[in-house]
C-alpha positions as CSV (number, residue, x, y, z in Angstrom):
1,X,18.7,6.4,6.4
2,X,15.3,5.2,5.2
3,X,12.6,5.6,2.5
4,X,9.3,5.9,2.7
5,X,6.5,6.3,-0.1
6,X,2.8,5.4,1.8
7,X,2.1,8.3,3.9
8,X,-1.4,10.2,4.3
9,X,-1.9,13.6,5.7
10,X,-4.7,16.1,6.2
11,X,-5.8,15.6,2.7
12,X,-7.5,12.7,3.4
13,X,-7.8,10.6,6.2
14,X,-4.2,11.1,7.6
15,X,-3.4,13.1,10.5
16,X,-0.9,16.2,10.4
17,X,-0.2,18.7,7.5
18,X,2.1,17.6,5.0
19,X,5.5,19.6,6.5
20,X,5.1,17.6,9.5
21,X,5.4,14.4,7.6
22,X,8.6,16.2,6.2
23,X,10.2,17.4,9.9
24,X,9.6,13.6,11.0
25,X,11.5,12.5,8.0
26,X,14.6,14.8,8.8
27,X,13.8,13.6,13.2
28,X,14.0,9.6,11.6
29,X,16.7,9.7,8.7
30,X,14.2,9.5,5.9
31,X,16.2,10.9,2.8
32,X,13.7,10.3,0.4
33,X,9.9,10.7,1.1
34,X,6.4,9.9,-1.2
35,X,2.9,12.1,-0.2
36,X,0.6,9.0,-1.0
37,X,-3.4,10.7,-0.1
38,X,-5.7,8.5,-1.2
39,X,-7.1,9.7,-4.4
40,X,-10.5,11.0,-5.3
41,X,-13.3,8.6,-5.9
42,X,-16.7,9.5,-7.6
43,X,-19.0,8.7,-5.0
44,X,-19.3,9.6,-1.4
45,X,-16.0,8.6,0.6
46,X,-15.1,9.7,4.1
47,X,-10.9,8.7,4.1
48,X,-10.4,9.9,0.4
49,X,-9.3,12.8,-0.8
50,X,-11.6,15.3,-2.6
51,X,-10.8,16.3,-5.8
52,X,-11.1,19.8,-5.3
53,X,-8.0,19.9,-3.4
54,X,-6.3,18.1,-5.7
55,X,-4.7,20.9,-7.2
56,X,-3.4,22.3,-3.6
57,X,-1.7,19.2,-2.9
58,X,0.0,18.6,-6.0
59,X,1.2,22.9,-4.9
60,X,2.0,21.9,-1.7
61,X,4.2,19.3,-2.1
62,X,5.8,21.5,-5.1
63,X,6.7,23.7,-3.0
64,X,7.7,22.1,0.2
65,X,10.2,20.7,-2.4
66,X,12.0,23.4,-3.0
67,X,12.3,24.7,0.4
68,X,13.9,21.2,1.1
69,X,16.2,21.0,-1.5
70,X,18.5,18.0,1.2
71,X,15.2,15.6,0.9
72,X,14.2,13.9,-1.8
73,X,10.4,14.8,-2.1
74,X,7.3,12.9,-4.5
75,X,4.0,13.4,-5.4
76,X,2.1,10.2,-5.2
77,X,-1.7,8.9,-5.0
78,X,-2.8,5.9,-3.4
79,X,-5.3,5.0,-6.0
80,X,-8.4,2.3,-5.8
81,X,-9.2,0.2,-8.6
82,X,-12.5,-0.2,-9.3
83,X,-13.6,-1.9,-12.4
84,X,-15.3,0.8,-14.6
85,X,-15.2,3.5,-11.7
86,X,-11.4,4.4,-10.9
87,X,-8.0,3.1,-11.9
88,X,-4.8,4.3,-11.5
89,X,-3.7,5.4,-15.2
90,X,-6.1,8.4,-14.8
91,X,-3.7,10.8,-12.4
92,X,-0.2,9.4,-13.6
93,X,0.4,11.7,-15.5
94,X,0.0,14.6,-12.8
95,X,2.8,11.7,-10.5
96,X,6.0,10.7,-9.8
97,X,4.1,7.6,-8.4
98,X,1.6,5.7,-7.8
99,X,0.0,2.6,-5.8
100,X,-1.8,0.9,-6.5
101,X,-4.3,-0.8,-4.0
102,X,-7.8,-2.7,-3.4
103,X,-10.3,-1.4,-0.7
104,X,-13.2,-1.7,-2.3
105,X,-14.9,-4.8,-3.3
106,X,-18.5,-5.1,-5.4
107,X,-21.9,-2.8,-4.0
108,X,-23.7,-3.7,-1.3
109,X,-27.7,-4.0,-2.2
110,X,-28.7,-0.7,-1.4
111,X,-25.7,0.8,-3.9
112,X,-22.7,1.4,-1.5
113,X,-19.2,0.1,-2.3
114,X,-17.8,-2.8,0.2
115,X,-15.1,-1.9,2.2
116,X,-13.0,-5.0,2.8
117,X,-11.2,-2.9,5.3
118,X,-12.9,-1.2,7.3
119,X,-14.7,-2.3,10.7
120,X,-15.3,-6.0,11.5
121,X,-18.9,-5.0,11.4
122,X,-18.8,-3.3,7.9
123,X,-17.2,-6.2,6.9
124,X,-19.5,-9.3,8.1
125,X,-22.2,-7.1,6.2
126,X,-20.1,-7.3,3.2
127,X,-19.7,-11.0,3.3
128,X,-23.5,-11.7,4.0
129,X,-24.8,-9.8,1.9
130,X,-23.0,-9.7,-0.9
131,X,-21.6,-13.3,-0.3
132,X,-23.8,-15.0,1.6
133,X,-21.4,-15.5,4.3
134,X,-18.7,-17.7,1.7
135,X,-15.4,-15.9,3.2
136,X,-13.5,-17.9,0.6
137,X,-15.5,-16.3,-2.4
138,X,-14.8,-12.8,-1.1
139,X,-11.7,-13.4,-0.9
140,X,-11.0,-15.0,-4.4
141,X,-13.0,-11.8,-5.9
142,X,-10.4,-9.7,-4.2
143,X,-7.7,-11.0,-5.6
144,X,-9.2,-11.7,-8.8
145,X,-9.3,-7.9,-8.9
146,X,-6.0,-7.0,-7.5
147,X,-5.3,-9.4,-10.7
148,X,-7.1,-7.1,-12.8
149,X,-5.3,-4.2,-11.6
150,X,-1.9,-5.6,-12.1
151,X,-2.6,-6.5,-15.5
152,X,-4.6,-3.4,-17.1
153,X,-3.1,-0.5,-14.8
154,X,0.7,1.3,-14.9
155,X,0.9,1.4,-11.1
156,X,4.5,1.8,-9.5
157,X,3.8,-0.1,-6.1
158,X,1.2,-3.1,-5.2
159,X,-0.3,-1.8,-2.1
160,X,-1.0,-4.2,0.9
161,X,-1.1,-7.1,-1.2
162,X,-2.8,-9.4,1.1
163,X,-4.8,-6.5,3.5
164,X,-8.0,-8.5,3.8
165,X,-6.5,-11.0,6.0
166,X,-7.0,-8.2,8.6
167,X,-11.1,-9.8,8.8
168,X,-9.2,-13.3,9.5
169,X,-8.2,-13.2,13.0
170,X,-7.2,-15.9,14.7
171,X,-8.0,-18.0,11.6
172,X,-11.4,-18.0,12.0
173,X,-12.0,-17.9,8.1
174,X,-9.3,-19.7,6.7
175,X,-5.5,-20.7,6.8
176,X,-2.9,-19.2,4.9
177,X,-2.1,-22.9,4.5
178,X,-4.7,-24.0,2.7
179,X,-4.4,-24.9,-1.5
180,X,-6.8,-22.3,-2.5
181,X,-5.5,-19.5,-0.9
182,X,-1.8,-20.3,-1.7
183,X,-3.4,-20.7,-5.3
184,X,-4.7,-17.4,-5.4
185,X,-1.5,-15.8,-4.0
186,X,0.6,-17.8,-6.8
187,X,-1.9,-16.6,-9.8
188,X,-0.9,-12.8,-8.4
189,X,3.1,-13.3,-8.5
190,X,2.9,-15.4,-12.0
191,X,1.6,-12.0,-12.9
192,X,3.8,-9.8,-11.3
193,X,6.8,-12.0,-12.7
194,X,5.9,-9.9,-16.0
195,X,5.9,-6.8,-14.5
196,X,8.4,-3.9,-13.4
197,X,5.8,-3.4,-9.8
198,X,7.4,-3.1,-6.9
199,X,5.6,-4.6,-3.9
200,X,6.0,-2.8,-1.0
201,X,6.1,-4.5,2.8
202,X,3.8,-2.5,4.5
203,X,3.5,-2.4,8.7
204,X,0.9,-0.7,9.3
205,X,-1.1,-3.9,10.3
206,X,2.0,-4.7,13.4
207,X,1.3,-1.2,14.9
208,X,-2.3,-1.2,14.7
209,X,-2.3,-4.4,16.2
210,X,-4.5,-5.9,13.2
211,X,-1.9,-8.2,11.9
212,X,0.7,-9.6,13.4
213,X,2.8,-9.9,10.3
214,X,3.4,-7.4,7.4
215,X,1.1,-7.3,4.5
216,X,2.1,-9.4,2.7
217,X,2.9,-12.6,5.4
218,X,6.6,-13.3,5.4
219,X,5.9,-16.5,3.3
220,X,4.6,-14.6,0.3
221,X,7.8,-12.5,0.5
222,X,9.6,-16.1,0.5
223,X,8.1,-16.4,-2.9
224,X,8.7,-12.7,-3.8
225,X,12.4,-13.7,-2.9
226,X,12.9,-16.9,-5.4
227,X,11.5,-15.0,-8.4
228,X,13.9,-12.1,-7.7
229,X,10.4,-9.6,-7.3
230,X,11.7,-5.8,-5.7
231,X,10.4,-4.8,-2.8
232,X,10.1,-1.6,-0.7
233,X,9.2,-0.9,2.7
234,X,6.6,1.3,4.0
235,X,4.6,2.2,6.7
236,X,1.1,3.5,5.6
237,X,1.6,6.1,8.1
238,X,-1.7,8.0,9.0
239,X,0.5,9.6,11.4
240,X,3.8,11.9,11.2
241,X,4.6,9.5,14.3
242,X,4.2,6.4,11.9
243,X,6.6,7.3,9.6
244,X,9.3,4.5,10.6
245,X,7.2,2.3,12.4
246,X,8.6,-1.2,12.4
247,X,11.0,-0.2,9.7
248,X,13.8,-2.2,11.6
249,X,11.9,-5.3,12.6
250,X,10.8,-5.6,8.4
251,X,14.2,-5.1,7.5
252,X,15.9,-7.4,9.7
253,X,13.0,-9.8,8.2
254,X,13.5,-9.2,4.4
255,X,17.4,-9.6,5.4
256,X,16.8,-12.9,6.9
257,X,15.0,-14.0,3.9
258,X,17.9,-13.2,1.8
259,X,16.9,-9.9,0.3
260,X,20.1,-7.0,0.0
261,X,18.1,-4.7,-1.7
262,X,14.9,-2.6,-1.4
263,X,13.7,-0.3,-4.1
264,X,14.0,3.6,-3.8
265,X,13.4,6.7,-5.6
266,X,16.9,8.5,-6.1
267,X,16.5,11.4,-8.7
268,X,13.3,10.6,-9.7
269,X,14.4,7.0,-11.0
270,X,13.3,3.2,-8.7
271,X,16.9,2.1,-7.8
272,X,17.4,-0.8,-5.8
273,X,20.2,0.3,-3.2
274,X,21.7,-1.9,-0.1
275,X,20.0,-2.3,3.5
276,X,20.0,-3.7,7.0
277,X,17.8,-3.4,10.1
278,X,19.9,-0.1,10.5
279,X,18.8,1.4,7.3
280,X,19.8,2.1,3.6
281,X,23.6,1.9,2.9
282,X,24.5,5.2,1.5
């Protein structure tokens, strides 16, 4: 059996309507399953939902539900933070969860909002403009925002904690090794150490071929380990396909590092509940 609580469908920028993410769940053993659409933004947005539909997928899901009564089902968002724009706290109340996640970073001259994640090209724009080519200084204003979010939001789940590592290939940019970076990473956990969050392992980057470890690396999840932080594991999946993707391999990994437990949703409560590379112990 697994979980999974990071999926996107037709609503946004996912493909497949939201009963095929639910017939893939019954195909891969997932007993528990969270609709995560990226949430409306108030500006112009190709991969987010729009809020007029909203409504119709809160109903959806409602009744998919019922007519499912063996599964657990959630309504989630994946919701941006943006500093005076969006933050999570404005649709929890219409949630059983939320995540919590950074795509966006600062405008761009001419008014439009960075995408740290999208193509390489978007993203050398990004750093030139807005950064005069100092990766290091993008990247410390990402996490100084991921930062923010922790602190003033009430999200459930940290969402690809370290994502923008996706622009680093080959280490063009930086190491994961150097002071600064394992600084930054450190500032984000001292935070989290005061928090209920649950950070999820998310492999999206391994079957996209943009990372070739989860977000985030297995070293941050070392750390996550000592100071006894929960953990979930999802796959982002823009894809009913997606759903489990990796989900062994990341298990086997969190095992290894000494973790017994991921966090689920049983009854509409975070448990933590046993696992191994073959799934959740029932």
């Amino acid at each position: 059996m697994w979980a999974n609580y990071h999926t996107h469908s037709k609503y946004c920028d996912g493909k497949g309507e939201l009963n095929d993410y639910i017939q893939s769940a019954k195909k891969h053993g997932v007993t528990s399953l969270g609709f995560s659409s990226h949430a409306p933004v108030p500006f112009d947005c190709s991969w987010s939902m729009d809020k007029d539909s909203f409504a119709a997928y809160l109903q959806e899901i409602e009744t998919l539900r019922c007519s499912n009564p063996a599964m657990e089902i959630y309504k989630g968002l994946e919701i941006d933070f943006i500093p005076g724009v969006v933050a999570p706290y404005e649709f929890k109340q219409d949630l059983d969860f939320t995540i919590g996640s950074i795509h966006f970073v600062d405008e761009l001259p001419d008014g439009r909002r960075w995408e740290i994640d999208n193509s390489h090209a978007v993203f050398t724009e990004g750093l030139e403009k807005i950064f005069k080519n100092n990766f290091k200084d993008a990247v410390v204003r990402y996490f100084e925002l991921t930062r923010e979010m922790i602190f003033g939001s009430t999200i459930d789940i940290l969402g690809h904690l370290d994502k923008i590592k996706i622009q680093n290939k080959d280490g063009k940019f930086f190491s994961e090794d150097d002071p600064w970076y394992r600084d930054e990473i450190m500032s984000i956990l001292n935070l989290l150490d005061d928090t209920n969050l649950i950070v999820e392992v998310n492999t999206r980057g391994i079957y996209q071929k943009k990372s070739v470890t989860t977000y985030p690396s297995p070293w941050i999840l070392e750390e996550l380990f000592k100071r006894k932080l929960s953990v979930t594991i999802s796959s982002d999946a823009h894809h009913p396909d997606d759903l489990v993707s990796h989900f062994p391999e990341a298990a086997k990994m969190l095992n290894k590092i000494g973790y017994k437990t991921i966090s689920v949703m049983r009854e509409g409560m975070w448990k933590k509940v046993p696992f191994t590379e073959d799934g959740i112990v029932q």
